[in-house]
Every structure is written in structure tokens, then in C-alpha cells.
C-alpha positions as a Markdown table, in Angstrom:
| # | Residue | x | y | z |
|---|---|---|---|---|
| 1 | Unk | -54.4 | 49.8 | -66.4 |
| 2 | Unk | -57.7 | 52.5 | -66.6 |
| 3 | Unk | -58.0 | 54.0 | -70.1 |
| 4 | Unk | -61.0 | 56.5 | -69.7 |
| 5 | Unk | -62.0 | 58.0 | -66.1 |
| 6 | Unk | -66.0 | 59.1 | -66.2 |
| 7 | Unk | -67.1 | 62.0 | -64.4 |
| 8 | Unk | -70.5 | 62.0 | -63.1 |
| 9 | Unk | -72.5 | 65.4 | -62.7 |
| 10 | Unk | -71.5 | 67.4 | -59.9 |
| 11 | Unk | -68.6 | 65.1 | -58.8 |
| 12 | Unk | -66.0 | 66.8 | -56.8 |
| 13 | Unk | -63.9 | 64.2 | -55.5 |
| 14 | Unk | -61.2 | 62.1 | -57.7 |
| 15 | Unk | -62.7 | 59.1 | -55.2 |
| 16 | Unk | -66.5 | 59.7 | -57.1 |
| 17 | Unk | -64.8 | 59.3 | -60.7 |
| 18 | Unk | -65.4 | 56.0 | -62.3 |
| 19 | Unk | -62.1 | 54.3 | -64.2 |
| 20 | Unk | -62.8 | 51.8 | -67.0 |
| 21 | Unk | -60.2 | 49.4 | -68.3 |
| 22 | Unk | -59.2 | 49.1 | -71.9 |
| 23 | Unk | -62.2 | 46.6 | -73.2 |
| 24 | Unk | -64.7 | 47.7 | -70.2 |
| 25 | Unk | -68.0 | 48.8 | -70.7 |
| 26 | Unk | -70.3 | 51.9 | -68.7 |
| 27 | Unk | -74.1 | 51.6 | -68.4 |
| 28 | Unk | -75.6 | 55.3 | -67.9 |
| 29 | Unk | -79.3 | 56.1 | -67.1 |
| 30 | Unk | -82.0 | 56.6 | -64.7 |
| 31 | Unk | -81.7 | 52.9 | -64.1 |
| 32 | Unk | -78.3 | 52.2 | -64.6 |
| 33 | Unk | -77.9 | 50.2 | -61.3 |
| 34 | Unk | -74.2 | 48.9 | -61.9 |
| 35 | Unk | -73.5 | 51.9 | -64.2 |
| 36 | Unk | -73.6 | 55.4 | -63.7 |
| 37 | Unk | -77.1 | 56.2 | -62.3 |
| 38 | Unk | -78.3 | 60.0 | -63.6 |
| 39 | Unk | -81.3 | 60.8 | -61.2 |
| 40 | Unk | -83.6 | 62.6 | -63.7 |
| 41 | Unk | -86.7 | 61.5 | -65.1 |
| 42 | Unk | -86.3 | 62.8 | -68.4 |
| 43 | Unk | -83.2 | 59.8 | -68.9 |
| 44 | Unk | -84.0 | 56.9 | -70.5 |
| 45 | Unk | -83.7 | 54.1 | -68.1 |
| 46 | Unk | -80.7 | 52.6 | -69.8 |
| 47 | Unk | -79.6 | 56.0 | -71.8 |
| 48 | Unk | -76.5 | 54.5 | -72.9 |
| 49 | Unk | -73.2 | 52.7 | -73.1 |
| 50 | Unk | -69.4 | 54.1 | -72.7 |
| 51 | Unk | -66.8 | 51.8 | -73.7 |
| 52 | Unk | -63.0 | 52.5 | -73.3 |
| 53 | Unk | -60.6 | 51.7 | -76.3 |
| 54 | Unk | -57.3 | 52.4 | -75.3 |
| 55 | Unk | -56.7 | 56.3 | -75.9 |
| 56 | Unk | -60.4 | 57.1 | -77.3 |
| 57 | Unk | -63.8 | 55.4 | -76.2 |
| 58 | Unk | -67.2 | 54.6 | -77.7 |
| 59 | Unk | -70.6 | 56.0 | -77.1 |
| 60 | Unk | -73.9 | 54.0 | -78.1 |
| 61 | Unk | -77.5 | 55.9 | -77.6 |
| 62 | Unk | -80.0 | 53.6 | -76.6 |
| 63 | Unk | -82.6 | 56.3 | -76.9 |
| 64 | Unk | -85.4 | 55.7 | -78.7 |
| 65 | Unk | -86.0 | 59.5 | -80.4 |
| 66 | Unk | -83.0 | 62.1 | -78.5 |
| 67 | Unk | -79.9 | 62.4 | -80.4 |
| 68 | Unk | -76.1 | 62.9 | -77.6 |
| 69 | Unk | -74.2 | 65.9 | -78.1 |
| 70 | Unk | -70.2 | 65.0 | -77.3 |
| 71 | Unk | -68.6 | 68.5 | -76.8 |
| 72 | Unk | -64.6 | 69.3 | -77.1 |
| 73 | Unk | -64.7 | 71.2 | -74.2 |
| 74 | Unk | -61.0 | 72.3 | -75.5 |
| 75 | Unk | -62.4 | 72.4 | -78.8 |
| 76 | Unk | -63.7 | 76.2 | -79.2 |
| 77 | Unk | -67.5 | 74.4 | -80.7 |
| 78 | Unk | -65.8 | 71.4 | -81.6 |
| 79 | Unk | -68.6 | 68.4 | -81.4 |
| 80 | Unk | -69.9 | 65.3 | -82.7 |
| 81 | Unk | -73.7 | 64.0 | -82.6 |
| 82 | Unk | -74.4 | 60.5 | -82.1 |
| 83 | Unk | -78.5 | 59.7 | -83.3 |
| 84 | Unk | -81.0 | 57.4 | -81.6 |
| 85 | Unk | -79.9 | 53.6 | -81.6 |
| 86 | Unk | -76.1 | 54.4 | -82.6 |
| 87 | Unk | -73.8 | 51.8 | -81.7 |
| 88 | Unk | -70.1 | 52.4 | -80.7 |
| 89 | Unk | -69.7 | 55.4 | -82.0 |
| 90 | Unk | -65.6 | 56.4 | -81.8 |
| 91 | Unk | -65.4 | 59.9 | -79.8 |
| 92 | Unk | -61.6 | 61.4 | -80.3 |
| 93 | Unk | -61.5 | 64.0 | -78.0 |
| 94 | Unk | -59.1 | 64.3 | -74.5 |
| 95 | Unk | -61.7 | 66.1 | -73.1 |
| 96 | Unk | -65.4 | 65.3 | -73.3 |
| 97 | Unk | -68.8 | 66.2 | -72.0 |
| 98 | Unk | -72.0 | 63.9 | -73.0 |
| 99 | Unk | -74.8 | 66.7 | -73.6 |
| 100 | Unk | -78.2 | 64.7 | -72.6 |
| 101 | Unk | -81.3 | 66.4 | -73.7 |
| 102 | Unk | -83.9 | 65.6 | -70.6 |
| 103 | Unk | -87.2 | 67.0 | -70.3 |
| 104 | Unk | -86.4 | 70.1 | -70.9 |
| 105 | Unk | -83.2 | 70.2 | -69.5 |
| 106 | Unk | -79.5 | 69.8 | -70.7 |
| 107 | Unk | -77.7 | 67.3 | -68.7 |
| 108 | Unk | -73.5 | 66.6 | -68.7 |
| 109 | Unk | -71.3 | 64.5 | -67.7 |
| 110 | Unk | -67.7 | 64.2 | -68.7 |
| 111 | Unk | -65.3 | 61.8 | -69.8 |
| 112 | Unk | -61.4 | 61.8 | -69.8 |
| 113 | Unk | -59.2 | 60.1 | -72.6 |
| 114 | Unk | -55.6 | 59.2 | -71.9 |
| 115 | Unk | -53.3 | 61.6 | -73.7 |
| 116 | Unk | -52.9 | 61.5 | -77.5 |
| 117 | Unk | -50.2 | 59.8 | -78.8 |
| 118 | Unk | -48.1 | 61.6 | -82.0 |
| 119 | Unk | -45.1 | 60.7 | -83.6 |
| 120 | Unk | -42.7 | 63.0 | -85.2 |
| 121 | Unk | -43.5 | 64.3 | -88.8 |
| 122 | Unk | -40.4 | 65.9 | -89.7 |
| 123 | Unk | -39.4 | 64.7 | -93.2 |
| 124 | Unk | -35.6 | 64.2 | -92.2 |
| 125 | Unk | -34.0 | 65.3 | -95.5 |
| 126 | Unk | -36.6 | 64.0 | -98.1 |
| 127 | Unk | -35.9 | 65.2 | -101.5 |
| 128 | Unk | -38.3 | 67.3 | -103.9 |
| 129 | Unk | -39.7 | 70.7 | -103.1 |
| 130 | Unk | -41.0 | 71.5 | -99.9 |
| 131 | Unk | -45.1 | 71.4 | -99.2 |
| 132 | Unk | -46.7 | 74.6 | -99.3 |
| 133 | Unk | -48.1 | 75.7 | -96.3 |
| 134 | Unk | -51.9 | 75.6 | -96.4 |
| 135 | Unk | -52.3 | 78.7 | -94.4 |
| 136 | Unk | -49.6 | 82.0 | -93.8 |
| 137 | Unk | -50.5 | 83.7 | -91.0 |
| 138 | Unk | -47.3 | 85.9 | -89.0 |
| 139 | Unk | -48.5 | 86.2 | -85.2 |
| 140 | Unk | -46.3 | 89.3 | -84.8 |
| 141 | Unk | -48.5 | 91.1 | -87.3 |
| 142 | Unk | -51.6 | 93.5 | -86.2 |
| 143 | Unk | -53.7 | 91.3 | -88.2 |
| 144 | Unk | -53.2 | 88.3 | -86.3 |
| 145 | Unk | -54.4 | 90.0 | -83.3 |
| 146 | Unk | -57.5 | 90.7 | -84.5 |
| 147 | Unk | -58.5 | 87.2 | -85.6 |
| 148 | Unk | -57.2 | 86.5 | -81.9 |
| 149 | Unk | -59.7 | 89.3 | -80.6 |
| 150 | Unk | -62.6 | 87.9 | -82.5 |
| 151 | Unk | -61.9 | 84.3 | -81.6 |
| 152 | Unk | -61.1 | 84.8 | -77.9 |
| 153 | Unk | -65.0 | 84.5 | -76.5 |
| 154 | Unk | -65.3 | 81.0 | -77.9 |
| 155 | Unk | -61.6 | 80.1 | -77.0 |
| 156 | Unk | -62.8 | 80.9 | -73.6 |
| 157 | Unk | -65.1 | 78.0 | -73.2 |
| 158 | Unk | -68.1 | 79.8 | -74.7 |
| 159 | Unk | -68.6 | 77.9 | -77.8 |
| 160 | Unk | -71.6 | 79.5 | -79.1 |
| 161 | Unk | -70.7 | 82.5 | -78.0 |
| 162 | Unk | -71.8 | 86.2 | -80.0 |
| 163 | Unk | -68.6 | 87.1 | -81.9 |
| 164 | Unk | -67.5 | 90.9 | -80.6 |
| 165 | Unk | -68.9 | 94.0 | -82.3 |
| 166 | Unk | -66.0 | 96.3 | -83.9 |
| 167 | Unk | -66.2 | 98.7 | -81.3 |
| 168 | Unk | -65.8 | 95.5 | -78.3 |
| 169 | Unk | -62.8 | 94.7 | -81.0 |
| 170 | Unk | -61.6 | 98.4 | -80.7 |
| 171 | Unk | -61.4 | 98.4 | -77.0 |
| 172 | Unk | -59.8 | 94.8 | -76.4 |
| 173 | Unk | -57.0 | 95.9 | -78.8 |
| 174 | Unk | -56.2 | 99.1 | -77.4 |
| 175 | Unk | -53.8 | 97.9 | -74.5 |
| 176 | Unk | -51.4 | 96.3 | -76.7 |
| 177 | Unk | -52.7 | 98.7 | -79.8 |
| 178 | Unk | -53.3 | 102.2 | -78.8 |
| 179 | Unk | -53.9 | 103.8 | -81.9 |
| 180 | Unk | -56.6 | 101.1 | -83.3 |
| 181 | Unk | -59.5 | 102.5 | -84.7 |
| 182 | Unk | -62.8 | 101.1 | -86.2 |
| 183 | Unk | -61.2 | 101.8 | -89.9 |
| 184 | Unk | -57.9 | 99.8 | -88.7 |
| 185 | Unk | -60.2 | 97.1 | -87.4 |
| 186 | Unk | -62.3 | 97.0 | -90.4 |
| 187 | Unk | -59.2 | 97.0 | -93.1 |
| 188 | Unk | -57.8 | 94.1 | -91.0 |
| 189 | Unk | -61.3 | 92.1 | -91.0 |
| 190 | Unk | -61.2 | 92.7 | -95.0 |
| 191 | Unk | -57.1 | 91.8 | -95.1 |
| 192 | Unk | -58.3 | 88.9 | -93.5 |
| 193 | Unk | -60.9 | 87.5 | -95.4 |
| 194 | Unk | -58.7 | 88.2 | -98.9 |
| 195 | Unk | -55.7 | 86.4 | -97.0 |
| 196 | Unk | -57.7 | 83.1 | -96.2 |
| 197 | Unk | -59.2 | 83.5 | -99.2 |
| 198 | Unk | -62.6 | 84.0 | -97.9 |
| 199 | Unk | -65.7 | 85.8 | -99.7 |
| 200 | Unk | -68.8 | 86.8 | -98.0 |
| 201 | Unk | -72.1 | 85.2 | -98.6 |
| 202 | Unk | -74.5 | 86.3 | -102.2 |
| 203 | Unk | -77.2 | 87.1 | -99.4 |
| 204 | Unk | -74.7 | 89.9 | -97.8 |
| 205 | Unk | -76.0 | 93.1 | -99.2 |
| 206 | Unk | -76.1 | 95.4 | -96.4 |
| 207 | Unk | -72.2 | 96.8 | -95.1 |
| 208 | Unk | -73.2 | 95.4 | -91.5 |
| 209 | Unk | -74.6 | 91.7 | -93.0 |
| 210 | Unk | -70.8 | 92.1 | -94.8 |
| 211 | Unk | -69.0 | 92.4 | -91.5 |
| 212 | Unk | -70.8 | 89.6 | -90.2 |
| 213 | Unk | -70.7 | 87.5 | -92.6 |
| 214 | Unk | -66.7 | 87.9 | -92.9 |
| 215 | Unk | -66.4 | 88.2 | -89.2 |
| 216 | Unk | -68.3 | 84.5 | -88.5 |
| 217 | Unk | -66.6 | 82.8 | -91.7 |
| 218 | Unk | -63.1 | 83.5 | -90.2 |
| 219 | Unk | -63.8 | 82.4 | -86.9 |
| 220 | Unk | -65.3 | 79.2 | -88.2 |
| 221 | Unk | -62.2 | 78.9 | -90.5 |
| 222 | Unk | -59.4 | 80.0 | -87.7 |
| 223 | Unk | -61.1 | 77.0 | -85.1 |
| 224 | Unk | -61.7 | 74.5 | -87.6 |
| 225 | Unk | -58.0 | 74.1 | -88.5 |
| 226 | Unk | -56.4 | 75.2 | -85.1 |
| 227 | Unk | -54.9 | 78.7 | -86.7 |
| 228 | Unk | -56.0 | 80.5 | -83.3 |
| 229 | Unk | -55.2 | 78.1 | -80.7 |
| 230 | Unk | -55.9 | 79.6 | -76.5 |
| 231 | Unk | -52.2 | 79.7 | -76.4 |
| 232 | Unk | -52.2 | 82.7 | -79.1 |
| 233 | Unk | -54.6 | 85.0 | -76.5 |
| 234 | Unk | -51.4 | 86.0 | -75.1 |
| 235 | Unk | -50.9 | 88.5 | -78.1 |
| 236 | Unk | -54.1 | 90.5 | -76.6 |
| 237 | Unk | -52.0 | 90.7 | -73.6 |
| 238 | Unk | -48.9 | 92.3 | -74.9 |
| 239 | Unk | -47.9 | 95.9 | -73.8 |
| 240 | Unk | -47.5 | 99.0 | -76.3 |
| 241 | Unk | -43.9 | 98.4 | -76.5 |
| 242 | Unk | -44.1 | 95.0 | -77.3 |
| 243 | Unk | -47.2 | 95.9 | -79.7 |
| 244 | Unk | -47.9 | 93.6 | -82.9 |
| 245 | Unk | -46.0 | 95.4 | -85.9 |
């Protein structure tokens, strides 16, 4: 049974995918005549290894100076970094794309993991006090659909995307919001910050550099820990009658 499917660049046909077996191994270079061949003379001639492990795979870099990217395309920024001469190095994501630095260039490929396994964590009764929730956010509230306004260009697929301005805040919330202002947006950015228990930075003197600073620290915060998932764009969506309270 295939565990991983690779994707070379440009492929556009299931037929051009290449389907590894739970203990099978991937070549990948310029070179890589019985692997996956990447035409480019800025590759290594034997770049690197893929190697499937049931429901995640490993990556080795067999390049002497250029440290892989592996993006979460899914993952809003999410990434790891494998160095020069890393061996079998455990990549968790569903979704993947291998970032190759070339000569100047940014080459990808992806690779597909087999769906993630999870088991049930209900507690089924157990006795003592309950856990307290690490974060409280309501996604009826106003609130909530600003830190969904400010984290939708990167849940988009543009990880290192320019979070909005207030004003580009003001105008994406005014469909489902139609009497948001830039002192509504601005309470809710500081509401925010003293919700999740943020501060800014010592270096954040100026009110813009405050705004900033706030703005990127809960966007790192809300995709780190999956508390604005793409799912939760839909609140940007709702009409005035069904506006966030």
C-alpha cells in the first residue's frame, strides 16, 4: 500500500505523481536518474532523499552549503528547515512543498502524507475539576472578526503576506459590520492584545510602531495555536443581520 505520493514541479496528471511504499526511499536532483530528476543547474546532483514512514516521511539534504525549506502549505507560515547534511529528518505535515534554493531561484515540489490519524480525547467522566481552557475566544463576538480580518491574507495561502492596514481592516468588516470605524477597529486590536495577554514590544514608541507591533504578535499567536483556523473566514462573510454581536 503507497504511504506518501511525490509531486514533481509542474505535474498535472495523477499518472506523473510518484507513490512510495511505507519503508521506500526517493532520490531528488539534477542527477537523480532512478529518482525524481529536477532539470536545473543550480540542484545538487543528488539534492536529496524522501523516505515514506507510514503517515509522515523523512527528508535528508545532501547539500553541501543550502539549507530545504518544508512549507505547510495548510499551515498559514507554518515550516520546518532542514540544514546541509541532515539525515532523516521527520516532516509532519499532510501537505508539503520542499523549497529548493537554486541559483538564484526558488524551486518546489510537493509531497502528500496519508491523513492524520487521532483518537478521541474526551475524558469520559474523569473526576477532579475541569482544565482551564488555554485560550477564550467567543466567534460570535466583533472581536473575533477582527482577528479573522487580520489573519485572512495569510490563511489564504500567502504566508508572508503584509498584515492589512486599519483602514483595509475597516473596509473588509463593513459588509457584515456597517458601522465599524477605525476607533472600533483600534479598541478591538487593544481588547485583543489584553485578552491573549499580549504586550507590545520596549522598542514600540511611536502609536503606529504600537499598532504593529500588537497587530503582528496576534497573528503570530492566533496561527501558532490554530485559534483562527480558514474555516473561521466565514464570519467575514456574514450579512448585517447575521452581524457578530
Amino acid at each position: 500500500m503507497y504511504s506518501v505520493i511525490v509531486v514533481p514541479p509542474a505535474c498535472a496528471r495523477p499518472d506523473g505523481q510518484i507513490r512510495l511504499a511505507t519503508g521506500e526511499r526517493l532520490e531528488f536532483g539534477r542527477d537523480a536518474t532512478n529518482g525524481l530528476t529536477i532539470a536545473h543547474e543550480g540542484v545538487p546532483r543528488i539534492a536529496g532523499e524522501i523516505a515514506a514512514q507510514g503517515t509522515f516521511w523523512l527528508l535528508s539534504n545532501r547539500s553541501e552549503q543550502q539549507t530545504y525549506v518544508v512549507e505547510n502549505p495548510e499551515g498559514a507560515g507554518e515550516h520546518i528547515k532542514v540544514g546541509p547534511g541532515r539525515v532523516d529528518a521527520p516532516v509532519p505535515f499532510e501537505f508539503s512543498r520542499i523549497v529548493l534554493p537554486a541559483a538564484g531561484d526558488l524551486l518546489t515540489f510537493d509531497v502528500w502524507a496519508p491523513r492524520h490519524v487521532f483518537r478521541s480525547v474526551a475524558r469520559h467522566g474523569l473526576p477532579g475539576a475541569l482544565t482551564a481552557p488555554a485560550f477564550t475566544l467567543d466567534r460570535t463576538k466583533r472581536y473575533f472578526a477582527v482577528l479573522a480580518a487580520l489573519c485572512e491574507p495569510r490563511l489564504r495561502g500567502e504566508p508572508h503576506a503584509s498584515l492589512p492596514a486599519v483602514e483595509q481592516l475597516v473596509d473588509r468588516l463593513r459588509p457584515m459590520w456597517p458601522s465599524v470605524s477605525r476607533s472600533a477597529v483600534y479598541w478591538n486590536i487593544d481588547y485583543l492584545a489584553l485578552k491573549l495577554r499580549l504586550r507590545p514590544g520596549p522598542d514600540t514608541t511611536e502609536p503606529g510602531q504600537r499598532v504593529n507591533g500588537k497587530k503582528e504578535s496576534l497573528v503570530s499567536l492566533a496561527l501558532r495555536f490554530d485559534l483562527v483556523r480558514e474555516d473561521d473566514l466565514v464570519v467575514l462573510a456574514a450579512s448585517a443581520r447575521e452581524a457578530c454581536r
